[in-house]
Each structure stands twice: as structure tokens, then as C-alpha cells.
C-alpha positions as CSV (number, residue, x, y, z in Angstrom):
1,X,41.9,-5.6,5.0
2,X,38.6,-4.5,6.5
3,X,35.4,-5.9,5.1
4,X,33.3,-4.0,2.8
5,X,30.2,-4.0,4.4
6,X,26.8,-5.4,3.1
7,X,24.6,-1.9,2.6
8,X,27.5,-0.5,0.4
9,X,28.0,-3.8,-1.5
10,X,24.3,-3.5,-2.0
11,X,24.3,0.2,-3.3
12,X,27.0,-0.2,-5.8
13,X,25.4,-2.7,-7.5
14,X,22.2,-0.8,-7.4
15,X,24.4,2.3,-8.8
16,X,25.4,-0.6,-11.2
17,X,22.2,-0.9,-13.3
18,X,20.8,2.0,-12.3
19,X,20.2,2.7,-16.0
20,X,18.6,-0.6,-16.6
21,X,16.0,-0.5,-13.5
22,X,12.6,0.3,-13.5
23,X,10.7,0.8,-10.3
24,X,7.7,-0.3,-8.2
25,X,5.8,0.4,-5.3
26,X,5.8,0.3,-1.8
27,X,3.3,-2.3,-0.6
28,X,1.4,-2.4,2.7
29,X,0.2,-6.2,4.2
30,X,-2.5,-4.8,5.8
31,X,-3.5,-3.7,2.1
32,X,-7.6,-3.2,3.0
33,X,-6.8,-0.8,5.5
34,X,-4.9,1.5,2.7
35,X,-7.9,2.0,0.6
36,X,-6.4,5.3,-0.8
37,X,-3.6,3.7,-2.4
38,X,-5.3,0.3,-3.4
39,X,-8.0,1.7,-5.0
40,X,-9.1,5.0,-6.3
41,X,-12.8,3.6,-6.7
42,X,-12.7,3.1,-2.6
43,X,-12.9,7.1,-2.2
44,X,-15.5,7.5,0.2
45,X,-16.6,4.2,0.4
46,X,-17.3,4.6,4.1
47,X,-20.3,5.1,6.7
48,X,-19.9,8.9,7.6
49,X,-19.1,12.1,6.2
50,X,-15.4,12.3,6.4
51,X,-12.4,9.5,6.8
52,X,-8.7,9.7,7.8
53,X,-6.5,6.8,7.4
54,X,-2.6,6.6,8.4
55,X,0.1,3.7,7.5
56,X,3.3,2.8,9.1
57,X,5.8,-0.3,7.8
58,X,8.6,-1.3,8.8
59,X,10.6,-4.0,7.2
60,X,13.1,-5.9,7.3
61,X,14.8,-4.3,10.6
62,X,16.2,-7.4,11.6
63,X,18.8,-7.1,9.4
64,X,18.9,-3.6,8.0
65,X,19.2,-1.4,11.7
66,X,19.4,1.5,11.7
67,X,18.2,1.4,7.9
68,X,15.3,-0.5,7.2
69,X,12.6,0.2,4.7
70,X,10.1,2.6,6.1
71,X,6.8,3.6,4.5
72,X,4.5,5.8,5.6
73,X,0.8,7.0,4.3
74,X,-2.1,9.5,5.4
75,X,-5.2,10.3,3.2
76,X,-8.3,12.5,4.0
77,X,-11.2,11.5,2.6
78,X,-14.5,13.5,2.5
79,X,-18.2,12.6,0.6
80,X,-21.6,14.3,-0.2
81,X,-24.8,13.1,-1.2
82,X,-25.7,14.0,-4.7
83,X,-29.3,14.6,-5.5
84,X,-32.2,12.9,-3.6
85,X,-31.1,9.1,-4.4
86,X,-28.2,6.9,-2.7
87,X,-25.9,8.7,-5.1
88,X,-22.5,10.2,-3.4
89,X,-19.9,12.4,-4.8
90,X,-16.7,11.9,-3.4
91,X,-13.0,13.5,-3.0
92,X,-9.7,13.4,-1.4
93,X,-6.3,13.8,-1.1
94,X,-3.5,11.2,0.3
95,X,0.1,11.4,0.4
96,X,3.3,8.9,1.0
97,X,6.8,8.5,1.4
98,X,8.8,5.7,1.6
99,X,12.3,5.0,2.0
100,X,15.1,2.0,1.7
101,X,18.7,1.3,2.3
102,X,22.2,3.4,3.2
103,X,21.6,5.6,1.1
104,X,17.9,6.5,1.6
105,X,16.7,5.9,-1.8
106,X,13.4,7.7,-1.6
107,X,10.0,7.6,-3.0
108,X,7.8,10.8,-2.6
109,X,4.2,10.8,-3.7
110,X,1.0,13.2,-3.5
111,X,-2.4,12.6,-5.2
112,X,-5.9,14.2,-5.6
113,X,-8.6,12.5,-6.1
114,X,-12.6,11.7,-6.6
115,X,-15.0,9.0,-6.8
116,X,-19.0,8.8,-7.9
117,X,-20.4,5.9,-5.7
118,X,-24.0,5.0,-7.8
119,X,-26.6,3.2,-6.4
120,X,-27.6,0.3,-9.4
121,X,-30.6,-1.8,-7.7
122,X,-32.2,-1.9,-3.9
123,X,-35.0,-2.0,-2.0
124,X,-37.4,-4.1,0.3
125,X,-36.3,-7.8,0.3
126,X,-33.8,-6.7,-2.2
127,X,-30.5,-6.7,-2.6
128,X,-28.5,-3.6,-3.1
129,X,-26.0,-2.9,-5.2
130,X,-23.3,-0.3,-5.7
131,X,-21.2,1.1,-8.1
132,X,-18.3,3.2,-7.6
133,X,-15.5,5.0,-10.2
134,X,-12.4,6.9,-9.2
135,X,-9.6,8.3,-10.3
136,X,-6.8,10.7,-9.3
137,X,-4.0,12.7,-10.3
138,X,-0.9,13.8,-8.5
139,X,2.9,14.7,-8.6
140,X,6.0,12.6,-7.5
141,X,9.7,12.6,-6.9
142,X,12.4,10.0,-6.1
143,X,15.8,11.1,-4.7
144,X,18.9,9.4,-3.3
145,X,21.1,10.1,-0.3
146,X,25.3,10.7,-2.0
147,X,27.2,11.2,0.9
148,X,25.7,8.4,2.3
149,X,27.7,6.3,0.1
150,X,31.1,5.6,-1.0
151,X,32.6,4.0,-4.0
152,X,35.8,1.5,-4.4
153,X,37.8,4.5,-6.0
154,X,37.7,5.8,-2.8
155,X,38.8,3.4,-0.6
156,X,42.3,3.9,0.7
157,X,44.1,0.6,1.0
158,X,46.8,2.2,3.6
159,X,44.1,3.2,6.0
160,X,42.1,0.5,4.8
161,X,39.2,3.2,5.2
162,X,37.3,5.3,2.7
163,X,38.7,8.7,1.6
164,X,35.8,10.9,1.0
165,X,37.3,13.4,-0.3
166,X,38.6,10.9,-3.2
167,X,36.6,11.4,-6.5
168,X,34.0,8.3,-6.4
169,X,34.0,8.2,-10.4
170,X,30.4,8.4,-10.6
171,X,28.8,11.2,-13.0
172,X,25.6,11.7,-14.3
173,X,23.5,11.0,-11.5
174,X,21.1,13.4,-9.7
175,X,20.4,13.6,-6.0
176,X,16.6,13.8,-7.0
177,X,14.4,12.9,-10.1
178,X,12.3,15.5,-11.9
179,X,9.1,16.1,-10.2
180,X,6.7,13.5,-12.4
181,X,3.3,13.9,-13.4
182,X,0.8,10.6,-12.3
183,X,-2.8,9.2,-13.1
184,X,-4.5,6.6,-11.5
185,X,-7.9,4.8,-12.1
186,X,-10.1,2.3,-10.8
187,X,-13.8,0.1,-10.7
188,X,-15.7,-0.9,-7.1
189,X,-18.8,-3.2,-7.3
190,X,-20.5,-4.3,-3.6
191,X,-23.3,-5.8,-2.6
192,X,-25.1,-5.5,0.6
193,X,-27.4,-8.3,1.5
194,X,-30.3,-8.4,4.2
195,X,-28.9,-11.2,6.3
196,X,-26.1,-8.6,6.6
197,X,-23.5,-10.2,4.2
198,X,-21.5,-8.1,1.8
199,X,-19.8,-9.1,-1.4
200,X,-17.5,-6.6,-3.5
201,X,-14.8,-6.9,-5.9
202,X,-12.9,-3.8,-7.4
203,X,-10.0,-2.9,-10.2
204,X,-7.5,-0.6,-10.3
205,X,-4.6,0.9,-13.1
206,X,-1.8,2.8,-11.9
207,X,0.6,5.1,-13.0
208,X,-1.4,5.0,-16.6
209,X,0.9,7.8,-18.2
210,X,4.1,5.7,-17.4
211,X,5.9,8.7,-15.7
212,X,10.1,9.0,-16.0
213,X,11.5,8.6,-12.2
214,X,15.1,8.3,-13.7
215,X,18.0,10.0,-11.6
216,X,20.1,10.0,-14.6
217,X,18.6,12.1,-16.8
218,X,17.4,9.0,-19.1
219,X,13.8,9.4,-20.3
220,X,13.9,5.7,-20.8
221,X,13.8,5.2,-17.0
222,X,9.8,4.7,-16.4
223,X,7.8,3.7,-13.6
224,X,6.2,0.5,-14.6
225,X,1.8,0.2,-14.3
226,X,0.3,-1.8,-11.9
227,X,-3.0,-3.4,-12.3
228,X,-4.9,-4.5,-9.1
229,X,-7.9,-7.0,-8.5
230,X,-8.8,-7.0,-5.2
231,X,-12.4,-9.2,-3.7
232,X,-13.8,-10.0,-0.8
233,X,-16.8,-10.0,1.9
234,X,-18.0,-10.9,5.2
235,X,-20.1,-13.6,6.4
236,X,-22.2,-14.2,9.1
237,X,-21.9,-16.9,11.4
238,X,-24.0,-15.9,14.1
239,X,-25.3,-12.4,15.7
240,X,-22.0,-11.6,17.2
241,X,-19.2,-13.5,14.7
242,X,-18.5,-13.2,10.6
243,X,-15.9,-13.9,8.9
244,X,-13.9,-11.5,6.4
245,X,-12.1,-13.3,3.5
246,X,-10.0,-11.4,1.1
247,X,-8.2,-12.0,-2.4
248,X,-5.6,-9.3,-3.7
249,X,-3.6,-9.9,-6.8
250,X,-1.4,-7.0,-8.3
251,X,1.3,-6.9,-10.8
252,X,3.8,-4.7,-12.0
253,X,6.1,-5.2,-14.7
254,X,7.8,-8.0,-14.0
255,X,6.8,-8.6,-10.5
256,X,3.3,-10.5,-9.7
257,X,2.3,-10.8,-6.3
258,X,-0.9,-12.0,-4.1
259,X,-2.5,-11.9,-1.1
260,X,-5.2,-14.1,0.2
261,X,-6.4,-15.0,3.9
262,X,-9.5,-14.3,6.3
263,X,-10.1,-12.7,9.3
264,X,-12.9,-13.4,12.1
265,X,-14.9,-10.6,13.5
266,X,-16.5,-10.3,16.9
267,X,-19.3,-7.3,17.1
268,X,-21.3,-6.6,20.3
269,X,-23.6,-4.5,17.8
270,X,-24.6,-2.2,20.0
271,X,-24.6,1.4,19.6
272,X,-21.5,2.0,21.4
273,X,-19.8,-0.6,18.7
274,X,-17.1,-2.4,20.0
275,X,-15.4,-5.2,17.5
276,X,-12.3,-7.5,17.4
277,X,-10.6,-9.1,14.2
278,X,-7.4,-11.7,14.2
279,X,-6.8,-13.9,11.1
280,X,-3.7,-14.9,8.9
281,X,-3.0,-13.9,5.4
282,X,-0.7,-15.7,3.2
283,X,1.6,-14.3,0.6
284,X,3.3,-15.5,-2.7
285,X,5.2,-13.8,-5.2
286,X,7.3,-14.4,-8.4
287,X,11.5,-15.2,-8.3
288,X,13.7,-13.3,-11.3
289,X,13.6,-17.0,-12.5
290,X,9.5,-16.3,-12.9
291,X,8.9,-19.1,-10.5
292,X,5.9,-18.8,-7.9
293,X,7.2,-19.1,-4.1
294,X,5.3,-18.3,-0.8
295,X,7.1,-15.0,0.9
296,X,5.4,-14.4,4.1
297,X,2.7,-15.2,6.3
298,X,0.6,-11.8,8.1
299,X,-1.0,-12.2,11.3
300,X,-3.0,-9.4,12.0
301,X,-5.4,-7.9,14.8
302,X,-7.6,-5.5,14.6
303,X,-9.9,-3.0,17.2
304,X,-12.6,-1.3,16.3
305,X,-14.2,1.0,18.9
306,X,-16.9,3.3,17.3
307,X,-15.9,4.9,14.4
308,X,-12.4,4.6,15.2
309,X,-10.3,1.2,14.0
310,X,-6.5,0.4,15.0
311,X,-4.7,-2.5,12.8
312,X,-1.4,-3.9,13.9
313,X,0.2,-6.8,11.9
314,X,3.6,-8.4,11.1
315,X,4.9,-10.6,8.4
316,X,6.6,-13.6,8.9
317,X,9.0,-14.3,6.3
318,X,8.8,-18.0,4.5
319,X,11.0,-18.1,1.8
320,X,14.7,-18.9,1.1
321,X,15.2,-14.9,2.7
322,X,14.0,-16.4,6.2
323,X,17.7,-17.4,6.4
324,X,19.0,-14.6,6.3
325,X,16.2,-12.3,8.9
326,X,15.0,-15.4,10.8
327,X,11.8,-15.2,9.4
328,X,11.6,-11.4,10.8
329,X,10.3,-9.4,8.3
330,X,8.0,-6.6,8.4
331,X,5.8,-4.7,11.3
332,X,2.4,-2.3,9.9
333,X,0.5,-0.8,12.1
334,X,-2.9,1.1,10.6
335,X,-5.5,3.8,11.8
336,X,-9.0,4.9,10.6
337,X,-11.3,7.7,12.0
338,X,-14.6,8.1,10.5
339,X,-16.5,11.1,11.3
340,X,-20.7,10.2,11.5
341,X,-22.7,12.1,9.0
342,X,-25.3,14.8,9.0
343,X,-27.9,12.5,9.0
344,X,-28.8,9.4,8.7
345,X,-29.0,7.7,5.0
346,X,-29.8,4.3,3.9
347,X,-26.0,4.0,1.7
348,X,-24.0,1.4,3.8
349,X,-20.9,0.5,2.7
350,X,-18.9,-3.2,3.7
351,X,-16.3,-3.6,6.5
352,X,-12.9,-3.9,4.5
């Protein structure tokens, strides 16, 4: 008899519990260049008047061709100054889609959103300090690929082969969800300090209204929060180098993970603004067993040429999974345009 192979094994056991599962979110490494979806504070927290940001990841490929997970993200971002102070209003709108496995279990999401970035304390000699509130609102749907799958009612033992045209036995699922209502929130402090040093640390709640995503119909089936807390900086070393540490930790339901790392930044600072960034950022999450283990180590570069930036990264996999990919796991590559303002104002916001 032919072997069943791994994606179906993998699906009918997702079909298994799908009435006990509760979903999360895709995840990008490259996390600071997504500010749309880590934050909703980080809404026009940029120097210029308009922003566009795209995402790619792929994951796992090494052992999921043709089928790996795939996510993809885009956001437009645009802000105005609000009276005669440093005060900006902000607002935007960002969508994703990601999707996983066989069957193409997939994740749709859209958001609008808005942020008021408040100037608290500045001046000569002075430090100055910002801070920023957001929140948005938007509308999602999950949906799944059936005739991507088959079930063992239909497998014929004579042909050793599925029959699709066999009943699988399954009822009560849905190709898609019902289109579900989301909020998100969030809280951005920085500081920007005359030696050129920045310091900022942020919050963020998502999916406050716990929307249903269920397939089957069950109201029970929610999509769990997730808080974030994300920090960071960057630190001069000399005129040309910094460096750029970062902290992010997240969780959602039961799944807790963080990222932490640095990156080292090379600036001409000339007008025609040229910069490089490499650095390594380490991940760790939590087992079913609630145990703490290292996942993956990030490399990433970076290229920032004017007011365009290009980020290109890959994961590789430490834990007990690395087995299993050979330590492949996932590819991210990131883009940024910001568009100059008007005119110049003295609001400057950190490099992320």
C-alpha cells in the first residue's frame, strides 16, 4: 500500500480538533519593519508626509514545496500637522493575507486606522519627548481549500488511490468563516536626544473584541488577543556608526514568544543618505509542555538609500524542528518609501 503522505496526515488531524482550536497570527522576523501590524501607535511615526511599507515571508519551504506558508502585507500610511506645535494627526490603512499547508488554510485581513503623535517636553539642550496613541478597526475572513484534501473514507484500497468522488464523511464545515469584525489598540513613547540617540518603547492589544473565525459554524471558535511590548533605540558610536538594539515580546493565548538582537548602522549622513544595517536577532518561544526553547536565529541586512529602505532576512531554525528542515526555515524580505514633507518641521521620529 502507498504511503499517505505528510500534508494530508497533517490536515486530518487539523480537521481533527478543528472544533477545539483557536488561532493566531502570522508573524514577520523582520518585526520593526511591519510597524502597521506591530503597532497601531507607530501610524505615522515617520520623517515625511506619506509612508508605504510591503512584507513578504516565506517559511518553511524546505520541506513544505510547493506549499509553504506565505504571508504577505502592504500599508499606506499618511500624516498632518495639527495646529502650530509638533502635534501630528495621523491615518492609514494596511492589509494582509497569509496562507499555510495543502489545503491553503487562509487568513485575510484589512484595517483602518489613526494615530495622534503629541509632543510632551523639548527644546534647547533638552530632550524631546513624544507621545503617540493609535488604534484601528477592520474586517477579516479565514477560509480553507476542500478539494485540496482528501479523507481515509475515500481512499480506495484496490487502486490504492483516493476516490474523490467517495463521500469524505466530513459535514459541518465551511469553505470560509463569516466576515469578523476587529479592534486593535496601542501606546508609543520616544525620546530623541541631542547627541542623536533615541530611546522608545511602545504597547499594543489586539483583536480586543475577541472576533469568531470558526469554519464550523461554532461561536465558541475565537481568535485569541495578543498583547505586544516592543523597545528599543540607537546608539551612537561614532559620526558614521550606531548601533540599533531591539526587545519584542508578544503573547497570544497560549503561545508566548520574543525577540531580541541588535543591528549596526553605517550612515554617510550626507544629504543624499546612504546607510547599511547587518545584525542577528535571536528567537525563543514556549513548547505545548509550556517550556521556554530557542527557535531560530535572524540574520538580517538592510539598505537605506534616501527615503527608500530594502530589508532582507532569513531565519535559521534552532530547535528540535532543525531536524526535520535542516535548520532552513523562513526567508522575509521588506520595503519602505517615505515621501519628504511640505516643509521642513522640527518632529523627528527614530530609525526602527
Amino acid at each position: 500500500m502507498k504511503n499517505i503522505t505528510r500534508p494530508i496526515v497533517i490536515f486530518t488531524l487539523f480537521f481533527s480538533f478543528l472544533g477545539h482550536m483557536k488561532a493566531q497570527d502570522p508573524r514577520f522576523s523582520q518585526y520593526y519593519a511591519s510597524p502597521w501590524n506591530l503597532n497601531p501607535a507607530m501610524t505615522g511615526l515617520f520623517n515625511g508626509s506619506w509612508r508605504v511599507t510591503g512584507n513578504y515571508r516565506d517559511q518553511w519551504g524546505s520541506f513544505l514545496a510547493p506549499v509553504p506558508f506565505r504571508t504577505y502585507s502592504a500599508a499606506f500610511e499618511q500624516r498632518i500637522q495639527v495646529g502650530l506645535k509638533n502635534d501630528y494627526a495621523s491615518f492609514g490603512i494596511g492589509a494582509m493575507h497569509d496562507e499555510a499547508g495543502t489545503a491553503r488554510f487562509v487568513q485575510n485581513k484589512a484595517h483602518v486606522g489613526g494615530a495622534f503623535l503629541k509632543q510632551l517636553s523639548g527644546g534647547p539642550r533638552r530632550a524631546d519627548h513624544y507621545l503617540s496613541a493609535g488604534a484601528q478597526v477592520g474586517m477579516g475572513q479565514n477560509s480553507i481549500d476542500w478539494s485540496r484534501l482528501w479523507f481515509s473514507r475515500q481512499f480506495d484500497s484496490g487502486t490504492e488511490s483516493p476516490d474523490l468522488n467517495a463521500s469524505s464523511g466530513e459535514s459541518g464545515a465551511n469553505a470560509a468563516s463569516n466576515a469578523w469584525l476587529d479592534f486593535n489598540a496601542g501606546l508609543m513613547w520616544y525620546a530623541l536626544f541631542e547627541n542623536g540617540a533615541t530611546l522608545y518603547a511602545g504597547g499594543a492589544m489586539h483583536h480586543l473584541n475577541n472576533p469568531v473565525i470558526s469554519l464550523t459554524g461554532n461561536d465558541s471558535e475565537t481568535l485569541y488577543s495578543r498583547w505586544t511590548a516592543h523597545a528599543g533605540g540607537e546608539f551612537p558610536l561614532s559620526h558614521n556608526l550606531s548601533l540599533l538594539p531591539g526587545l519584542l515580546v508578544m503573547q497570544q493565548g497560549p503561545s508566548f514568544e520574543s525577540d531580541f538582537g541588535m543591528s549596526v548602522r553605517y550612515s554617510n549622513n550626507d544629504l543624499n543618505e546612504l546607510a547599511l544595517r547587518a545584525g542577528a536577532w535571536a528567537r525563543v518561544g514556549n513548547r505545548l509542555d509550556n517550556n521556554i526553547q530557542a527557535d531560530a536565529v535572524t540574520i538580517v541586512g538592510m539598505l537605506e538609500l534616501n527615503r527608500c529602505v530594502l530589508g532582507i532576512s532569513y531565519d535559521i531554525t534552532v530547535s528540535n524542528l532543525s531536524a526535520a528542515n535542516n535548520s532552513r526555515g523562513a526567508f522575509e524580505l521588506s520595503f519602505s518609501y517615505y515621501h519628504p514633507g511640505t516643509r521642513r518641521t522640527r518632529v523627528q521620529c527614530p530609525n526602527f
